[in-house]
C-alpha positions as CSV (number, residue, x, y, z in Angstrom):
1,X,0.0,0.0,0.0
2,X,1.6,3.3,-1.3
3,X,0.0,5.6,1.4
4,X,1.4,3.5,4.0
5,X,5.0,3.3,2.5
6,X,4.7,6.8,2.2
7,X,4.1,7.5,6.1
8,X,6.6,5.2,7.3
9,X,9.3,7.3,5.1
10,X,7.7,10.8,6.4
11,X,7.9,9.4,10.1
12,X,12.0,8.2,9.4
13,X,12.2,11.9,8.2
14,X,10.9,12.9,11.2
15,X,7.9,15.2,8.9
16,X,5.4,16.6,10.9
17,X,2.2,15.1,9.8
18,X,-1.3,16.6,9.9
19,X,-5.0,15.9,8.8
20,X,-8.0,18.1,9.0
21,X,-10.6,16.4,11.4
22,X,-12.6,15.7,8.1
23,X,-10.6,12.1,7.5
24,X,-12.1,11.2,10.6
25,X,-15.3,11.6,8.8
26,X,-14.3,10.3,5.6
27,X,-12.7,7.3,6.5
28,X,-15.3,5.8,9.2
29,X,-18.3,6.5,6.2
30,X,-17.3,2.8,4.5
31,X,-18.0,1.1,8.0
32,X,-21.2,2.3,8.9
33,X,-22.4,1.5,5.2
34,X,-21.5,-1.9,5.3
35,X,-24.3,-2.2,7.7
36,X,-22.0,-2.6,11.0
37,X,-22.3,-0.2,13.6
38,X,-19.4,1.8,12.7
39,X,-15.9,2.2,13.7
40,X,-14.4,5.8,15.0
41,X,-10.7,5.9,13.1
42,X,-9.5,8.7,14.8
43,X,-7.4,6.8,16.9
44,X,-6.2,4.5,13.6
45,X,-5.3,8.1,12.1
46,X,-3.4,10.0,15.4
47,X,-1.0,7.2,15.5
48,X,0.7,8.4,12.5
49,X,-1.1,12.5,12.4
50,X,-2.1,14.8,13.9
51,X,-6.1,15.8,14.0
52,X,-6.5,19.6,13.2
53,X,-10.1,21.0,14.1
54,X,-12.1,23.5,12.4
55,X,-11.5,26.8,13.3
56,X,-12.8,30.1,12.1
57,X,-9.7,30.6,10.1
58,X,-10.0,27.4,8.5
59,X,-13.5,27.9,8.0
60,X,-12.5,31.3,6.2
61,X,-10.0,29.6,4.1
62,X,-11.8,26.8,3.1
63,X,-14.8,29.3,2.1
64,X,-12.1,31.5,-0.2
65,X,-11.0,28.0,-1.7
66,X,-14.6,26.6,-2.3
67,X,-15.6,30.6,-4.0
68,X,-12.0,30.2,-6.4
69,X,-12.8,26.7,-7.4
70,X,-16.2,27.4,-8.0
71,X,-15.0,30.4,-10.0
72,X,-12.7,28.1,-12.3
73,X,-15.7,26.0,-13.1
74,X,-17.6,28.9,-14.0
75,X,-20.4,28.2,-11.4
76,X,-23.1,30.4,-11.2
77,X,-22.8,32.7,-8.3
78,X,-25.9,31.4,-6.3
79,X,-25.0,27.3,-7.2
80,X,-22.5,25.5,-4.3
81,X,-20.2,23.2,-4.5
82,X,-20.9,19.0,-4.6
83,X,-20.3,18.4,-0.7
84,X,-17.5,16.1,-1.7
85,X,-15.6,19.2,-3.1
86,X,-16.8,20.8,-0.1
87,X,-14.6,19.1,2.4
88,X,-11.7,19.0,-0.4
89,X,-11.7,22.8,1.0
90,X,-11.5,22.1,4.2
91,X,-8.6,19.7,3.9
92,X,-6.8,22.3,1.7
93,X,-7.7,25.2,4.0
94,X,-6.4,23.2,6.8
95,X,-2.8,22.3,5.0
96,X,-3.0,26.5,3.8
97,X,-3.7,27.3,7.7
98,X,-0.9,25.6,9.1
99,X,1.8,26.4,6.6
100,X,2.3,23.3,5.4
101,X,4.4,22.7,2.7
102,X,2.5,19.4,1.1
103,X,-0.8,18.8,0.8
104,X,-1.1,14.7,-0.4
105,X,-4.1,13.4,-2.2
106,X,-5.2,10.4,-3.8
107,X,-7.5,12.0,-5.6
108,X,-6.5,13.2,-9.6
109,X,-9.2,15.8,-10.0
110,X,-8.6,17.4,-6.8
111,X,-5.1,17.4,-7.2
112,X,-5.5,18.9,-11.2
113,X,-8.1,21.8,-9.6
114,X,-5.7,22.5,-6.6
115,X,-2.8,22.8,-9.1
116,X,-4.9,25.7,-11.1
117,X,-5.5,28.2,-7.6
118,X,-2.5,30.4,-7.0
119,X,-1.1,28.2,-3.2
120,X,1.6,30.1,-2.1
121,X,4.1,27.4,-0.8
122,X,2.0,24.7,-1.1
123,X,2.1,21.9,-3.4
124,X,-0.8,19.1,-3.7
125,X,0.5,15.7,-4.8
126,X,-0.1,12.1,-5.2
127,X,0.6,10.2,-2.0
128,X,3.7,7.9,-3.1
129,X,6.5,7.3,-1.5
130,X,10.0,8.5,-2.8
131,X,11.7,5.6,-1.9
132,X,11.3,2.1,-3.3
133,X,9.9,-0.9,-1.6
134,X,11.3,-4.5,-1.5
135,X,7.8,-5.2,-1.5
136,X,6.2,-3.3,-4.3
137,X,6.3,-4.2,-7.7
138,X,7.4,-0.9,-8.9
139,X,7.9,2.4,-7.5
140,X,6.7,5.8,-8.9
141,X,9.7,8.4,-7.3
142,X,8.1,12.5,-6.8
143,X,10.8,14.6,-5.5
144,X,9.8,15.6,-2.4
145,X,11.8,17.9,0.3
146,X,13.1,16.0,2.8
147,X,10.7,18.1,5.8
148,X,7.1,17.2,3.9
149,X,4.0,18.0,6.2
């Protein structure tokens, strides 16, 4: 698993690591639709980041992201977001907020719409790890700066 790989080599690099408390959201969703009675993964995710709240600055940032994305698909002013690109503008607000450096998604359209706002010192890429594994097949290497968040 890439993402994995990827946050054993930020941890050996000693990265700080962060995640907007929208993961927690996103990630428990597939267990409570499976019909079980849910898991909370906060826990899973604070072992290896750290959980950032919503504040009102993040809330102002992710509303600034949310109007310019909206503007560079040409909405019309009074038509929001799909909620799914809602909390893409939370987790971006979040990595803008805190100054991080790297913002990693799996996702290619987020990643391809992020790439066309103007983020000053921030840079949204595909979660793989620089470094290849005995254990995968074959390794995609991204420069990456040694202190990633």
């Amino acid at each position: 698993m890439q993402i994995g790989e990827l946050l054993k080599e930020l941890r050996q690099e000693k990265a700080r690591i962060y995640t907007s408390i929208i993961t927690v959201q996103e990630t428990s969703v597939l267990s409570f639709r499976q019909g079980r009675s849910g898991r909370d993964t906060a826990d899973a995710i604070s072992s290896y980041a750290r959980i950032v709240g919503v504040d009102r600055r993040v809330a102002l940032a992710a509303a600034r992201f949310e109007a310019d994305i909206a503007a560079l698909g040409k909405l019309p002013p009074d038509e929001q977001l799909p909620t799914r690109r809602k909390w893409d503008c939370f987790h971006l607000a979040t990595a803008s907020v805190l100054g991080c450096s790297i913002l990693y998604t799996g996702d290619k359209r987020f990643r391809n719409t992020a790439s066309r706002l103007k983020l000053s010192g921030l840079r949204v890429l595909e979660p793989v790890p620089t470094k290849a594994s005995l254990f995968t097949q074959s390794a995609k290497i991204l420069p990456m700066p040694g202190n990633g968040s």
